[in-house]
Each structure stands twice: as structure tokens, then as C-alpha cells.
The first five atom37 places (N, CA, C, CB, O) and aatype in JSON, in Angstrom:
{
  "aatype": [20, 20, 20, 20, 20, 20, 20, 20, 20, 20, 20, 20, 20, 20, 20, 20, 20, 20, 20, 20, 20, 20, 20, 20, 20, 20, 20, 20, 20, 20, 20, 20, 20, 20, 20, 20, 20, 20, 20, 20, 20, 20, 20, 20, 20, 20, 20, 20, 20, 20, 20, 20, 20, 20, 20, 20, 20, 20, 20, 20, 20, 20, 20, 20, 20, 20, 20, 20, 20, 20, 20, 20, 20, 20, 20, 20, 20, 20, 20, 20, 20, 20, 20, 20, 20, 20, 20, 20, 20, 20, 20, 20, 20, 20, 20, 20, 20, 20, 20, 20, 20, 20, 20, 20, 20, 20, 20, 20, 20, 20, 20],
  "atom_mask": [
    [1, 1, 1, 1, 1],
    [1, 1, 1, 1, 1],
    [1, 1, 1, 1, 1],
    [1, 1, 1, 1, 1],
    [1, 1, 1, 1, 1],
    [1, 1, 1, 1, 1],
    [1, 1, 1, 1, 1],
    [1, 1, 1, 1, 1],
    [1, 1, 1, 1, 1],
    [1, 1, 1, 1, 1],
    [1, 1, 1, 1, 1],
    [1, 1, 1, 1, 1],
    [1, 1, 1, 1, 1],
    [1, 1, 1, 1, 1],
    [1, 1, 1, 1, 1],
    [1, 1, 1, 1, 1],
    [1, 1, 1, 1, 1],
    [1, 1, 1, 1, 1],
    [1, 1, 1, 1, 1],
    [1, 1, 1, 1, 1],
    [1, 1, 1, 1, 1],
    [1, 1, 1, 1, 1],
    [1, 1, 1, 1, 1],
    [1, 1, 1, 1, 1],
    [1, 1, 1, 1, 1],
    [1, 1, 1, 1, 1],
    [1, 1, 1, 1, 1],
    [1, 1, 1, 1, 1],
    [1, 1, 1, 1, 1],
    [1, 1, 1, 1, 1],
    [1, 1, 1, 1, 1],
    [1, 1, 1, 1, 1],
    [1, 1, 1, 1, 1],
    [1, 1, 1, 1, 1],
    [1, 1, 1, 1, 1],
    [1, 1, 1, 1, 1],
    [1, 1, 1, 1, 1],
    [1, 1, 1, 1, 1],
    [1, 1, 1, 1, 1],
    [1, 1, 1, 1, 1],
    [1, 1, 1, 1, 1],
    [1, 1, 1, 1, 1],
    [1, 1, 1, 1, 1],
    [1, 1, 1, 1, 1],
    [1, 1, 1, 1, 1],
    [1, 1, 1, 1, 1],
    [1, 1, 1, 1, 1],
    [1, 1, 1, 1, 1],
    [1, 1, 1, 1, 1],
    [1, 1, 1, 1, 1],
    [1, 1, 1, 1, 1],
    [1, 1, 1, 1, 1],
    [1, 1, 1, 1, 1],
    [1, 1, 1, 1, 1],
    [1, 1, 1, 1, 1],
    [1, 1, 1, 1, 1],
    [1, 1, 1, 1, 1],
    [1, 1, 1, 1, 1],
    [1, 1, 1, 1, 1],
    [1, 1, 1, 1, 1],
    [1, 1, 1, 1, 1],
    [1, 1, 1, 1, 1],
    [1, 1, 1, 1, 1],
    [1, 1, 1, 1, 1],
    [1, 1, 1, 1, 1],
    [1, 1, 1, 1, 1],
    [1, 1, 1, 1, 1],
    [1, 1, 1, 1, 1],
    [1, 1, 1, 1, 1],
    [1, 1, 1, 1, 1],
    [1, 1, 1, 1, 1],
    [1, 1, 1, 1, 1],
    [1, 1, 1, 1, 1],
    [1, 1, 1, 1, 1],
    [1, 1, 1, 1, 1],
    [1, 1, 1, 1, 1],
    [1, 1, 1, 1, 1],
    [1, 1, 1, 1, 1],
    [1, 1, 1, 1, 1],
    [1, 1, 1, 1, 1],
    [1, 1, 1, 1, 1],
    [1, 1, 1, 1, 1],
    [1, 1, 1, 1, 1],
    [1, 1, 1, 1, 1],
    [1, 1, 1, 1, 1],
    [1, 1, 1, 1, 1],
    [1, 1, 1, 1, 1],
    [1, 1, 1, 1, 1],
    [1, 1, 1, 1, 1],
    [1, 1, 1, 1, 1],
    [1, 1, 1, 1, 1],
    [1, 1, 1, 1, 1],
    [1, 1, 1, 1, 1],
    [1, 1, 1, 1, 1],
    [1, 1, 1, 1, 1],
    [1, 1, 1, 1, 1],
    [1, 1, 1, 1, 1],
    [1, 1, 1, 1, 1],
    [1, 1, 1, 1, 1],
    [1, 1, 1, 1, 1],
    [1, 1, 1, 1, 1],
    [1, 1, 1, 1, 1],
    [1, 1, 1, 1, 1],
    [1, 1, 1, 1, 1],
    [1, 1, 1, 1, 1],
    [1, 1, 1, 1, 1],
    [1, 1, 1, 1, 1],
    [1, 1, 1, 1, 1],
    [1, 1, 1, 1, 1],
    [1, 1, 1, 1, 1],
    [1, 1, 1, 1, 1]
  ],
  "atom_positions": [
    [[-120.85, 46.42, 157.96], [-120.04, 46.63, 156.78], [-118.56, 46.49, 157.1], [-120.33, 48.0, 156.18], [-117.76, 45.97, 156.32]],
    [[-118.19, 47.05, 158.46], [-116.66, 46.88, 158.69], [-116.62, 45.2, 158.78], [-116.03, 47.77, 160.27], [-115.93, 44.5, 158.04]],
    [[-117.5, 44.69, 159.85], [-117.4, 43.35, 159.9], [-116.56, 42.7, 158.45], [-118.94, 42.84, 160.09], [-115.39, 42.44, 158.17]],
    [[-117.71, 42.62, 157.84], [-117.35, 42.21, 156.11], [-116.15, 42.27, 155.82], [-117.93, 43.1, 154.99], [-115.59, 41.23, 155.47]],
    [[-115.39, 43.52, 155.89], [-114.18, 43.87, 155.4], [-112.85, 43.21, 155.97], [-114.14, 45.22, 155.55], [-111.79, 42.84, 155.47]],
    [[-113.44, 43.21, 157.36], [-112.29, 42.84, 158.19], [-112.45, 41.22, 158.19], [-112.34, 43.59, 159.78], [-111.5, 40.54, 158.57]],
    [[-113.39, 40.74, 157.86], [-113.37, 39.47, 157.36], [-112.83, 39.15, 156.39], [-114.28, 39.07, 157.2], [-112.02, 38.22, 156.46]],
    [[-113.06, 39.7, 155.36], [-112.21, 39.56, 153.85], [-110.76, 39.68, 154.4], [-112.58, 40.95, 152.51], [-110.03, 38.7, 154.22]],
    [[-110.36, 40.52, 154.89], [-109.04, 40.8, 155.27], [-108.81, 39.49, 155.96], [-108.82, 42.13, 156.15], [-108.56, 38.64, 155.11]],
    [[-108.8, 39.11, 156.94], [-108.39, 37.88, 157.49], [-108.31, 36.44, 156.79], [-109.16, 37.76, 158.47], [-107.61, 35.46, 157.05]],
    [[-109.5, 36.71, 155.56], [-109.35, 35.31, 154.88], [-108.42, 35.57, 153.74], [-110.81, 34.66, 154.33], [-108.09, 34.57, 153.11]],
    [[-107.81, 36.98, 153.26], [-106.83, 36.95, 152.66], [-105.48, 36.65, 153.39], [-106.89, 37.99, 152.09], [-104.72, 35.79, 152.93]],
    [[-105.21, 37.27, 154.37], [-104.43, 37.27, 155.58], [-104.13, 35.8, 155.47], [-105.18, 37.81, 156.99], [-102.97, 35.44, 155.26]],
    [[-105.43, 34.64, 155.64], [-105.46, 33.28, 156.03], [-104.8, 32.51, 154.8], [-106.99, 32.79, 156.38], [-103.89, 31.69, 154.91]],
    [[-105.28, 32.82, 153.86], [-104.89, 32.35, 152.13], [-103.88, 32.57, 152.19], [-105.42, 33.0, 150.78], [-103.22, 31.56, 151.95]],
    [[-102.82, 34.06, 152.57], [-102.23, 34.16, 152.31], [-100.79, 33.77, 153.31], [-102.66, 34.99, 151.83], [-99.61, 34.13, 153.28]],
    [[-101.23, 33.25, 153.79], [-100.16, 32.38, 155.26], [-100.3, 31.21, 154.61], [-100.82, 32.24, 157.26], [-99.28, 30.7, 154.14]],
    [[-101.43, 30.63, 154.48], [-101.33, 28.99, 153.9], [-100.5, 28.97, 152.75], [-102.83, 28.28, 153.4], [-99.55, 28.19, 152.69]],
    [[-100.81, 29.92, 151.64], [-99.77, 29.72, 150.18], [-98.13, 29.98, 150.88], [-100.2, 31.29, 148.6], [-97.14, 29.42, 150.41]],
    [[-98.09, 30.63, 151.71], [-96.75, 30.63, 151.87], [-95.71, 29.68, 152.64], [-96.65, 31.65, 152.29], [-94.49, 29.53, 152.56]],
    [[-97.28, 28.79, 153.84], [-96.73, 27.39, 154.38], [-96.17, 26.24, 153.49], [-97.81, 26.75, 155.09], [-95.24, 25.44, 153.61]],
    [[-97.44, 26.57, 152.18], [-96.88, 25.63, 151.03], [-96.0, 25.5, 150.42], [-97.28, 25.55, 150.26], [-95.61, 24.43, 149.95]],
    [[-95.33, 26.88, 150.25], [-93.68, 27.38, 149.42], [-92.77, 26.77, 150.11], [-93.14, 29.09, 149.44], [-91.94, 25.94, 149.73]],
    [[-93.01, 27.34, 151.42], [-91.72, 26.69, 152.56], [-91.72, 25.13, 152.6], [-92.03, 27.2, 154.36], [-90.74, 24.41, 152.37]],
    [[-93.07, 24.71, 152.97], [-92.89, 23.24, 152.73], [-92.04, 22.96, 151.4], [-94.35, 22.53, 152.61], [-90.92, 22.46, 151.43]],
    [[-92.7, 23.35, 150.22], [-91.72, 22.8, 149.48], [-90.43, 23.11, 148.73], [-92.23, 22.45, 148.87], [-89.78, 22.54, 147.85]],
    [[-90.31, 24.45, 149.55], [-88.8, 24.49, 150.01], [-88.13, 23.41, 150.63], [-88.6, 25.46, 150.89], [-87.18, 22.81, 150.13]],
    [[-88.52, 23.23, 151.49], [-87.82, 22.56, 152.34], [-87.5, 21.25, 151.84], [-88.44, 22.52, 153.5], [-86.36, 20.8, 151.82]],
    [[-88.9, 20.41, 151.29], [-88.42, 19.1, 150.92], [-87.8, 19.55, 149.82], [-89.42, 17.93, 150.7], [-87.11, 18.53, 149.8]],
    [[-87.33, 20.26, 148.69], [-86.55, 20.52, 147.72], [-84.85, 20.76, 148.33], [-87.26, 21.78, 146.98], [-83.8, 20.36, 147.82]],
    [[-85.03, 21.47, 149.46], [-83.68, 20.95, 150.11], [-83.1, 20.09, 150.79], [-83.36, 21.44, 150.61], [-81.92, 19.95, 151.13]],
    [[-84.21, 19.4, 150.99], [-84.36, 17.89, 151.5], [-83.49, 16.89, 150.28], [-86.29, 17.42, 151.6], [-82.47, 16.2, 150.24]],
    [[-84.44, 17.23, 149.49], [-83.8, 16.25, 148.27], [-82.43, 16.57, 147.56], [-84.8, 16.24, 147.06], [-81.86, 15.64, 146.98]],
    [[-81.88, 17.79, 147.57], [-80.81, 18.24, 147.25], [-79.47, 17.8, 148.18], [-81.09, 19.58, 147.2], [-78.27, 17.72, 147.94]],
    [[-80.21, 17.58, 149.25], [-78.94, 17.07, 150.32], [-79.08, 15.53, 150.28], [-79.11, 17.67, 152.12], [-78.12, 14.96, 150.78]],
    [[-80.06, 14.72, 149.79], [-79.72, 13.69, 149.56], [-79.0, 13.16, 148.75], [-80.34, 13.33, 149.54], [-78.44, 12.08, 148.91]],
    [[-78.94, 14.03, 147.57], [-78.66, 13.91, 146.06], [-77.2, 14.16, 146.39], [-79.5, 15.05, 144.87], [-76.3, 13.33, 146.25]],
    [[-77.07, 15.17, 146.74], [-75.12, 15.35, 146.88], [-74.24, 14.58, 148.07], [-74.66, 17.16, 147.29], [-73.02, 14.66, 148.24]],
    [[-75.07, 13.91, 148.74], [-74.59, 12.69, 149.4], [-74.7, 11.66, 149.32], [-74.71, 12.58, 150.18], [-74.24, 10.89, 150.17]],
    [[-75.38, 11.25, 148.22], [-75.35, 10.21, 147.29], [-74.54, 10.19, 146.37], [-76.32, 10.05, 146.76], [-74.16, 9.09, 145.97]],
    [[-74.07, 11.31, 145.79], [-73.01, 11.9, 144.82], [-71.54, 11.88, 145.2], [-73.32, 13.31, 144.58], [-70.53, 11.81, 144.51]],
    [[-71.75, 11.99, 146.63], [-69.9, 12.13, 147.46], [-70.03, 10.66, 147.93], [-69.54, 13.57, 149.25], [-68.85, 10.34, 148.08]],
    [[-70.75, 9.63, 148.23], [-70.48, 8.53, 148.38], [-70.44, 7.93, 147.31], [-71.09, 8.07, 149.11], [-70.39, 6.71, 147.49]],
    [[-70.45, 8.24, 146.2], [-70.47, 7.58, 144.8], [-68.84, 8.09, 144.65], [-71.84, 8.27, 143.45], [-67.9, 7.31, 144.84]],
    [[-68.74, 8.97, 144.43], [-67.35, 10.43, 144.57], [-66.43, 9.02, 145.08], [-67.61, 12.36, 146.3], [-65.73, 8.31, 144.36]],
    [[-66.6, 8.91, 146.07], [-65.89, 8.64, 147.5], [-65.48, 6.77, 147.03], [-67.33, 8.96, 149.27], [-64.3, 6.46, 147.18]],
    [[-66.23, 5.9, 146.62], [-66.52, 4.57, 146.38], [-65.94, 4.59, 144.61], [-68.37, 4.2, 146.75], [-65.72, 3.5, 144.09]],
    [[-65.75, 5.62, 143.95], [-65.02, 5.01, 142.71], [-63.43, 5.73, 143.28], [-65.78, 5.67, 140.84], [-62.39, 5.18, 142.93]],
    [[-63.41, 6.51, 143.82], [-61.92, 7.38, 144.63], [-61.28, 5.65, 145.06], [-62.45, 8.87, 146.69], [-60.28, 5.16, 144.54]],
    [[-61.99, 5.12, 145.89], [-61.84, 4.02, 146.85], [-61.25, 3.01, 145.69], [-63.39, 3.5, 147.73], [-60.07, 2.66, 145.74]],
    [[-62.02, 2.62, 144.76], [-61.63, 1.4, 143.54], [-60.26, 1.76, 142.57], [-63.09, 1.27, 142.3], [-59.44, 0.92, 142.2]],
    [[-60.22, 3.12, 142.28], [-59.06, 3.21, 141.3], [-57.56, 3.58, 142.5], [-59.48, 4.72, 139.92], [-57.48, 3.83, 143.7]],
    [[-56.46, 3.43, 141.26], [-55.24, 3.65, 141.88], [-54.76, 4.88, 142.11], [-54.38, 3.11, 141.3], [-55.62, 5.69, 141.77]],
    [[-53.93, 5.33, 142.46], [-53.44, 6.62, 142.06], [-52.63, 6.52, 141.02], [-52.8, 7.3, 143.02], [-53.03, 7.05, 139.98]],
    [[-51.5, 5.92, 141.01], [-50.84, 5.46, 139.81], [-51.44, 5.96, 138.21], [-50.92, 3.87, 139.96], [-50.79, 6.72, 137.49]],
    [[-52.64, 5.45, 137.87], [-53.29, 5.64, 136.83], [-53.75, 6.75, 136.86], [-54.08, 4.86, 136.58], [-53.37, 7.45, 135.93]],
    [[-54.51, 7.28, 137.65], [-54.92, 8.65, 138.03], [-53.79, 9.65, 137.46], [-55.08, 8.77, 139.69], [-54.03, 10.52, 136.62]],
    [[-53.08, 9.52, 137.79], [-51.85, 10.43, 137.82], [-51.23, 10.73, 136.35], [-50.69, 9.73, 138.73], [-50.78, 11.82, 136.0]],
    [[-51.32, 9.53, 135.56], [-50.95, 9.31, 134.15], [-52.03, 9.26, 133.55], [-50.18, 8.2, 133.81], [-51.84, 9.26, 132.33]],
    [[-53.76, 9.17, 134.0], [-54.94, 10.19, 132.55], [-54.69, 11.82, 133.4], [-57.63, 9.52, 132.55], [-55.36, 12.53, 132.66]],
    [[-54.3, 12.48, 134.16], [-53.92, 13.96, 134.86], [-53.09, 14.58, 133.75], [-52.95, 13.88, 136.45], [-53.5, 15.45, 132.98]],
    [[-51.7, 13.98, 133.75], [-50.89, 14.36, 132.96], [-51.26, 14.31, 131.13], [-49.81, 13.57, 133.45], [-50.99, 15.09, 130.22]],
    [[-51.88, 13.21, 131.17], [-51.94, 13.1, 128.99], [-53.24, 14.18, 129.2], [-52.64, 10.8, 127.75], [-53.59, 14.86, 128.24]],
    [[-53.96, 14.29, 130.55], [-55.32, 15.71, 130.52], [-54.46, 16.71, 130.26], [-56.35, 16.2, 132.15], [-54.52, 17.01, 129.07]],
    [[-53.66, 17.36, 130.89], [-52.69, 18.44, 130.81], [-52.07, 18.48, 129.65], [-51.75, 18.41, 131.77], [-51.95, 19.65, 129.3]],
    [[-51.43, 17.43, 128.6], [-50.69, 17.74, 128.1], [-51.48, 17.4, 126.53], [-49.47, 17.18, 128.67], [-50.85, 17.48, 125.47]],
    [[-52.7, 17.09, 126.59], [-53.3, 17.35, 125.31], [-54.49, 19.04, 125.29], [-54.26, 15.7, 124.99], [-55.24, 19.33, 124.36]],
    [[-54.32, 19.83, 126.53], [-55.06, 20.89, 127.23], [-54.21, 21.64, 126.66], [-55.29, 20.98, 128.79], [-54.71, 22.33, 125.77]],
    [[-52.47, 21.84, 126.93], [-51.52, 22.16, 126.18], [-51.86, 22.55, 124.8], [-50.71, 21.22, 126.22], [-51.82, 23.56, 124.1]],
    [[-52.15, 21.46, 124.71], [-52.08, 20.65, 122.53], [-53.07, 21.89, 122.22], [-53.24, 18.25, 121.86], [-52.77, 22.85, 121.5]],
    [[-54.01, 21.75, 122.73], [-55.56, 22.58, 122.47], [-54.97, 24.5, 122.53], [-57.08, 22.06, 124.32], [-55.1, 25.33, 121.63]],
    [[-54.55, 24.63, 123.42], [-54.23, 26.11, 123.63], [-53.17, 26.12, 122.52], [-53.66, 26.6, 125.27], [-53.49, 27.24, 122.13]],
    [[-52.55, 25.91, 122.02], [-51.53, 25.69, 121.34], [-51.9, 26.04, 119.86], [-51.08, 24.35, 121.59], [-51.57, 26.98, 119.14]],
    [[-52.8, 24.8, 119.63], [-53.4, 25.07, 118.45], [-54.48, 26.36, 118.12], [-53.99, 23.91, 118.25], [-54.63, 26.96, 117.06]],
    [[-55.18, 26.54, 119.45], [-56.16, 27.74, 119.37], [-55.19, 29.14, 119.35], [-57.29, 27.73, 120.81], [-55.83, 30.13, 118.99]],
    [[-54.17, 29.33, 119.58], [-52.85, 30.08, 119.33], [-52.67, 30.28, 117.6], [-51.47, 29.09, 120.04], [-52.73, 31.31, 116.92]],
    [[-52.42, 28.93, 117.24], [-52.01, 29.11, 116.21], [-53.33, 29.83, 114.93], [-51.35, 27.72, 116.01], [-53.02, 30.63, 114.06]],
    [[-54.91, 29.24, 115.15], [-55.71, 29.24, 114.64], [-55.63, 30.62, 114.58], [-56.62, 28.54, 115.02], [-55.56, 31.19, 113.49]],
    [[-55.65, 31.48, 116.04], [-55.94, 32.8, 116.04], [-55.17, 33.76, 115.32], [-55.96, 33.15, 117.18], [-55.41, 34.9, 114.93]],
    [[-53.88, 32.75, 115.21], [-52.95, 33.96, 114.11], [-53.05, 34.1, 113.03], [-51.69, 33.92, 113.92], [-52.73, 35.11, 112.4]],
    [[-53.85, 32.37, 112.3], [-54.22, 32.23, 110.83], [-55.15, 33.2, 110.37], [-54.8, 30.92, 110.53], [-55.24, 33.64, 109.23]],
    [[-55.95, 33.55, 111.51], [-57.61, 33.96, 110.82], [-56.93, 35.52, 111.34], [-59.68, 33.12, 111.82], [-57.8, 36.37, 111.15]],
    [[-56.01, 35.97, 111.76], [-55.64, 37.21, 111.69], [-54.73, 37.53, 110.64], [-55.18, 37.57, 112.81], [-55.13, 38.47, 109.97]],
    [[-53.49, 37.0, 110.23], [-53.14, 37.31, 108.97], [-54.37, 37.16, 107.66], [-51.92, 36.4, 108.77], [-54.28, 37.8, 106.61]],
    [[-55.36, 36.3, 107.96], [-56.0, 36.01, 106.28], [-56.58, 37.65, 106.89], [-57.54, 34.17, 105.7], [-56.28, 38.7, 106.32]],
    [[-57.28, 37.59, 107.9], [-58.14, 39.2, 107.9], [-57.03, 40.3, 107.22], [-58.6, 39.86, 109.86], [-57.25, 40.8, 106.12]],
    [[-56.37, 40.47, 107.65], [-55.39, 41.11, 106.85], [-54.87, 41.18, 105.76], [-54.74, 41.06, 107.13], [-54.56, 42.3, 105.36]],
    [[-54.63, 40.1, 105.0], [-54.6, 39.72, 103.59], [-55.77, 40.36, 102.73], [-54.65, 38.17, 103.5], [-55.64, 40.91, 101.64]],
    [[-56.8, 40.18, 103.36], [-58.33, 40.18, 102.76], [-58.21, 41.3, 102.4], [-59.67, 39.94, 103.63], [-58.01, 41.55, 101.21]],
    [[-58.34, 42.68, 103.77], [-58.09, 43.61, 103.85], [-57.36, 44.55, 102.64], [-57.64, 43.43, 104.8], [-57.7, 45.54, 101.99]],
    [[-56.08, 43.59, 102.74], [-54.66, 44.51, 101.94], [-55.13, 44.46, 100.13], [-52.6, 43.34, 102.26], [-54.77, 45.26, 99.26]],
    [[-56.03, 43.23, 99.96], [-56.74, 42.75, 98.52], [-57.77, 44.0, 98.18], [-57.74, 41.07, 98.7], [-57.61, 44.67, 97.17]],
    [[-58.86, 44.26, 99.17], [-60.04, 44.99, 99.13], [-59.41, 46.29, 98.52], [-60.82, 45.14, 100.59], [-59.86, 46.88, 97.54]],
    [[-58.1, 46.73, 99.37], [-57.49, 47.69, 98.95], [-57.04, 48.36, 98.04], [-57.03, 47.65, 99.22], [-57.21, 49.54, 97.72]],
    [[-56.25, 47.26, 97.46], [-55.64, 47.01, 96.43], [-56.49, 46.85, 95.05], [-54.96, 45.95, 96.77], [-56.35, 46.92, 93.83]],
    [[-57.3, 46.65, 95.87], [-58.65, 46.26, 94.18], [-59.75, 47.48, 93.85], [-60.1, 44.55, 94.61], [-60.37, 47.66, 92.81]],
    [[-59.78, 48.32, 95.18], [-60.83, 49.34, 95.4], [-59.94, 50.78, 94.93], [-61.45, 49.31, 97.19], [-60.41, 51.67, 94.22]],
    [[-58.58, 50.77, 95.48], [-57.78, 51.64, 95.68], [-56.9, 52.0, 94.11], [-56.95, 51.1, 96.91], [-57.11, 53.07, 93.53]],
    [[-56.01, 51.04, 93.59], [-55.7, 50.12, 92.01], [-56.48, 51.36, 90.78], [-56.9, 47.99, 91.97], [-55.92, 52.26, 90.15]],
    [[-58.04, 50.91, 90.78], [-58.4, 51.49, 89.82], [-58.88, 53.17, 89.68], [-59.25, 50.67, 89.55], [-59.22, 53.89, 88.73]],
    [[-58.72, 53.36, 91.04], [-58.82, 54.9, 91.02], [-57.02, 55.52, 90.95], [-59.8, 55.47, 92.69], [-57.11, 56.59, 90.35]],
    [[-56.03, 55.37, 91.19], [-54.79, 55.47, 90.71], [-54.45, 55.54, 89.73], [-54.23, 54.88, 90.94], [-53.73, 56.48, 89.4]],
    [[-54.84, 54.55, 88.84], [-55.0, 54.19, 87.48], [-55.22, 55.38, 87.2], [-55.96, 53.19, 87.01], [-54.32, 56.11, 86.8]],
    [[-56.7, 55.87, 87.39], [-57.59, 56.64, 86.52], [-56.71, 58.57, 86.66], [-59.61, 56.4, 87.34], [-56.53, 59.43, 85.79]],
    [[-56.38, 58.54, 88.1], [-55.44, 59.7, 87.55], [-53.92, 59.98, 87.59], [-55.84, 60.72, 88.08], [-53.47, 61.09, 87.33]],
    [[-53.43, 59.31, 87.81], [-52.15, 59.09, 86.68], [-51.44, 58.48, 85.46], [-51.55, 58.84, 87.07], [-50.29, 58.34, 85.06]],
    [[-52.82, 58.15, 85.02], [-52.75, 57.66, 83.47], [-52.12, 58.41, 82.52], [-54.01, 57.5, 82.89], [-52.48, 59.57, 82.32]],
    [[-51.25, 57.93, 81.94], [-50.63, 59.45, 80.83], [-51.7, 59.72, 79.59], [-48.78, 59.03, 79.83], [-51.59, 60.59, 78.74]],
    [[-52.89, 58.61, 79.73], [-54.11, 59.06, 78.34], [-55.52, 59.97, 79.27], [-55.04, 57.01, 77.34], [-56.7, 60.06, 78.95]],
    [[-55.04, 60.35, 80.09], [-56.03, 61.12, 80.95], [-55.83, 62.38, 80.49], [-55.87, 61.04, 82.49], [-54.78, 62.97, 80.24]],
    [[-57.41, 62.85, 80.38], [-57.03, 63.99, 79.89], [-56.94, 65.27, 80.77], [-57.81, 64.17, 78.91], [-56.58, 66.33, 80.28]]
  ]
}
């Protein structure tokens, strides 16, 4: 009966070494392929670096920067619009909620 057991045990033991040779294996070729991929990527990187000028580079850098500018600029301005209207909205709700109860007691036909 121990036999048995300690058999089971070893062929889990065994199963369970092989599933994990398999992970690593394909670990490994998954980092296999990842290091091919990004050195295929830096020689690509590297071979359009090689074809363009700097010159040009330098002047799409700057109109990048200075329409990045444009963008913050405007998201500036957007944020102040949609904060005064919140406020406006606000000062209305007020004014419309607030208005008719005023009315109602300082009316000189109140009795």
C-alpha cells in the first residue's frame, strides 16, 4: 500500500517537473523571440537614423514642440471655459431655486 502511494507521489513529482520543463522551455524561446524582435527594431531604429538628416529632424522637433505648446494652451483655455459655464450654471440653479422662495416671503401681498 505504501508502495502505491509513493508511486503516485513520484509520478506526480514526475508530471510535475515535466509541466514545468515545458514553461521554462517556453519561457525561454519567448525570450528568445523578444530579443530578436528588439534587435530587429534597433537595426530598423538605427537604418532610418542612418537615411534622414538632422537638419529636418530638428525642424519636425521644433513644429512637435510648438504645436504640443498649441495643445496645452488650448487645454488651458478649455479648462477655464467649462469652469466659468459650471459656475454660471450654478449661479442660474440659484437664482431660479432661491428667486421664488424670496419672492414668497417678502412679498408685500403675503399674508
Amino acid at each position: 500500500m505504501e508502495k502505491i502511494g509513493e508511486d503516485l507521489q513520484t509520478e506526480k513529482l514526475k508530471s510535475q517537473i515535466d509541466e514545468d520543463l515545458q514553461t521554462e522551455k517556453l519561457k525561454s524561446q519567448t525570450a528568445i523571440r523578444c530579443a530578436k524582435a528588439a534587435i530587429l527594431l534597433s537595426s530598423l531604429k538605427n537604418a532610418t537614423n542612418a537615411l534622414t538628416t538632422d537638419v529636418p529632424q530638428l525642424q519636425n522637433e521644433s513644429k512637435i514642440e510648438k504645436l504640443m505648446i498649441d495643445l496645452v494652451k488650448e487645454k488651458q483655455k478649455l479648462k477655464k471655459l467649462r469652469h466659468s459655464i459650471g459656475i454660471l450654471i450654478l449661479f442660474y440653479f440659484l437664482v431660479l431655486f432661491i428667486y421664488p422662495i424670496f419672492l414668497k416671503f417678502h412679498s408685500p401681498f403675503a399674508s
